[in-house]
C-alpha positions as CSV (number, residue, x, y, z in Angstrom):
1,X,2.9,21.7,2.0
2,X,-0.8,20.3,2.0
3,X,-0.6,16.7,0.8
4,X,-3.1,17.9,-1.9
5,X,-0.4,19.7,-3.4
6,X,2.9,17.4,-2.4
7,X,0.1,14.7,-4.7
8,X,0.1,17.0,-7.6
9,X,3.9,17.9,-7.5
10,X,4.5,14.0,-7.6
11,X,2.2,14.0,-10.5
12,X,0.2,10.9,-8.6
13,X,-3.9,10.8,-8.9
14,X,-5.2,8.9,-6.3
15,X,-7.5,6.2,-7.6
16,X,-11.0,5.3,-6.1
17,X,-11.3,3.8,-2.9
18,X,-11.1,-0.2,-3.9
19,X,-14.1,-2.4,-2.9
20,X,-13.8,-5.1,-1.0
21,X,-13.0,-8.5,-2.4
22,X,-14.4,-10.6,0.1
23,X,-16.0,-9.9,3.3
24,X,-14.6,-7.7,5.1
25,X,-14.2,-3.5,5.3
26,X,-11.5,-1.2,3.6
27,X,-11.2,0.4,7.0
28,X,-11.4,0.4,10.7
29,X,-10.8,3.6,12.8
30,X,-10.1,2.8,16.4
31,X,-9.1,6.2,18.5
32,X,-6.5,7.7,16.5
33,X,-5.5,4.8,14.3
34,X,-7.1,3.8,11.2
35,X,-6.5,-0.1,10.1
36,X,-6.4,-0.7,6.3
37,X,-7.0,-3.6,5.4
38,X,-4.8,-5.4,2.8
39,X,-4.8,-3.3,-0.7
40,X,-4.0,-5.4,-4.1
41,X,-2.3,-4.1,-6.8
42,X,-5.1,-3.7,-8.8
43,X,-5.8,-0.6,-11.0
44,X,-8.8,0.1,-13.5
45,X,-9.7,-3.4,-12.0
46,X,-7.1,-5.6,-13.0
47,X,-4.2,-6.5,-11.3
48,X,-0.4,-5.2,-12.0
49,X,1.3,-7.8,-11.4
50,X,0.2,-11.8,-10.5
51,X,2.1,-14.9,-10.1
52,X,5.5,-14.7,-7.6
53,X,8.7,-12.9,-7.3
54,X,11.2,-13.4,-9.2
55,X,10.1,-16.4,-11.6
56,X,7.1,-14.2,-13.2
57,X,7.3,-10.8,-11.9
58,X,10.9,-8.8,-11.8
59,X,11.6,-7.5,-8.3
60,X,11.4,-4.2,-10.2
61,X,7.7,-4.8,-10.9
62,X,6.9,-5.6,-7.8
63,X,8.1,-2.8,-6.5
64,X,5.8,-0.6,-9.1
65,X,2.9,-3.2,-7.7
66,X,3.2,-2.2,-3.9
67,X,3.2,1.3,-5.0
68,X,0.3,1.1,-6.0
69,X,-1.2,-1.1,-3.2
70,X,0.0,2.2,-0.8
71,X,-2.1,4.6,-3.8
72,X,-5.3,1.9,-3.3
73,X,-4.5,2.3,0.4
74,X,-4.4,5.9,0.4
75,X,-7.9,5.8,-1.2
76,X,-9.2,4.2,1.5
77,X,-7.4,6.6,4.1
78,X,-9.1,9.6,2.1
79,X,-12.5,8.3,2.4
80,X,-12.0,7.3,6.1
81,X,-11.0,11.1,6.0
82,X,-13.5,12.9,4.2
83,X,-10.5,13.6,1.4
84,X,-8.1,15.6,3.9
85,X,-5.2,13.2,3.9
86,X,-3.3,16.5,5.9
87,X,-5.2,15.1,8.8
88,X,-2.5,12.3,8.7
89,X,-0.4,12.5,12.1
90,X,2.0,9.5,10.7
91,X,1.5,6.1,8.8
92,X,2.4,3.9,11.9
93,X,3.3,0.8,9.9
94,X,3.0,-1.4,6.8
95,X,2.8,-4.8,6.2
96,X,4.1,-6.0,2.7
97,X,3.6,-9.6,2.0
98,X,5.3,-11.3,-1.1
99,X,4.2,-13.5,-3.0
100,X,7.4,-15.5,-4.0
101,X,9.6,-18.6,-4.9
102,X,11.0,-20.2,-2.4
103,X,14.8,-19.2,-1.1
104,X,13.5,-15.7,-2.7
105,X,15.2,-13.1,0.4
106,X,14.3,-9.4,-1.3
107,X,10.7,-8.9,0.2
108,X,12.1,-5.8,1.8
109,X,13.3,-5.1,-1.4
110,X,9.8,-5.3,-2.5
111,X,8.6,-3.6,0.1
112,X,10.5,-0.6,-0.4
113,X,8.3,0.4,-2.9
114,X,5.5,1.2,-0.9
115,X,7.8,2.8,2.1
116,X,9.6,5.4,-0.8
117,X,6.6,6.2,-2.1
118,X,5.1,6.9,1.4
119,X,8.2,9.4,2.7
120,X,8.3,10.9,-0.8
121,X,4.5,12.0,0.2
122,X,4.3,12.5,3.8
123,X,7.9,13.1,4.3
124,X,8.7,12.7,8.0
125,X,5.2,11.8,8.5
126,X,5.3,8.8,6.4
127,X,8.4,6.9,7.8
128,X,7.1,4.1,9.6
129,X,7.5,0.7,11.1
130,X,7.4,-2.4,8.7
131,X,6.9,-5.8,8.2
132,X,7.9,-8.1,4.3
133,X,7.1,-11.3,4.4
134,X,7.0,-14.0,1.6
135,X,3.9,-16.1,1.0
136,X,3.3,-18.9,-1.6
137,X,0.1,-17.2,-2.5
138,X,-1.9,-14.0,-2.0
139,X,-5.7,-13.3,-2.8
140,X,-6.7,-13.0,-6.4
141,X,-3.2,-14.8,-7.5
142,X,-1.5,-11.0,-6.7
143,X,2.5,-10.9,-6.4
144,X,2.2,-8.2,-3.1
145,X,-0.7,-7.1,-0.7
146,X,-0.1,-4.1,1.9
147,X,-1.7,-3.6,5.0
148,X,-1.4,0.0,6.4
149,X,-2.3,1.7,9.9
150,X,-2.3,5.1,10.3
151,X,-2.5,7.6,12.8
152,X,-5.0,10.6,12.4
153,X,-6.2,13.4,14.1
């Protein structure tokens, strides 16, 4: 099924591709992998969810927040791709980082979010390797950020 449609089915609209926040690019395409740099969760520009896991933000939000981090990141993967996300050979790997209290254990948790979301769309495709980390603070005082490298033909 083209991911056009599998996008629809799921009822999901992907958003604009993000701008930067700082200085760097969304994107950079080496061969067949394309680096994404780290995607907020930040919709209609605001973020989702800020402050850490679990003393201000359920894990349950968090989870809603790297979702949308992966629909920021697929943004950017459209662009890099003219729109045809069926170009999409695999998503390679994510990396989730948490921002959290310490002793906090459930970034995977967290991260599961984003990787769900990704086989739910991709299927197959969109299992990949992964990294969840916890930090004491992210960019923009954000509760997640995911990174994303994909493979593309």
């Amino acid at each position: 099924m083209p991911i056009a449609d599998r996008l629809a089915e799921l009822e999901i609209k992907l958003p604009p591709a993000p701008e930067p926040v700082a200085a760097y690019i969304p994107a950079v395409r080496t061969g067949s992998l394309i680096f994404i740099s780290g995607q907020l969760p930040l919709k209609d520009g605001q973020l989702l969810a800020s402050g850490p896991v679990p003393s201000r933000v359920s894990l349950e939000k968090a989870q809603a927040a790297t979702r949308q981090c992966v629909l920021n990141a697929l943004a950017v993967l459209a662009a890099q791709l003219d729109g045809d996300l069926d170009r999409v050979e695999r998503i390679v790997r994510l990396g989730i980082f948490v921002c959290c209290e310490a002793g906090f254990t459930d970034q995977p948790k967290v991260g599961n979010g984003a990787s769900e979301l990704l086989q739910k769309i991709f299927g197959e495709k969109g299992r990949h390797a992964r990294a969840a980390v916890g930090s004491i603070a992210l960019p923009l005082g954000a509760t997640v950020e995911v990174e994303m490298i994909a493979e593309v033909s």
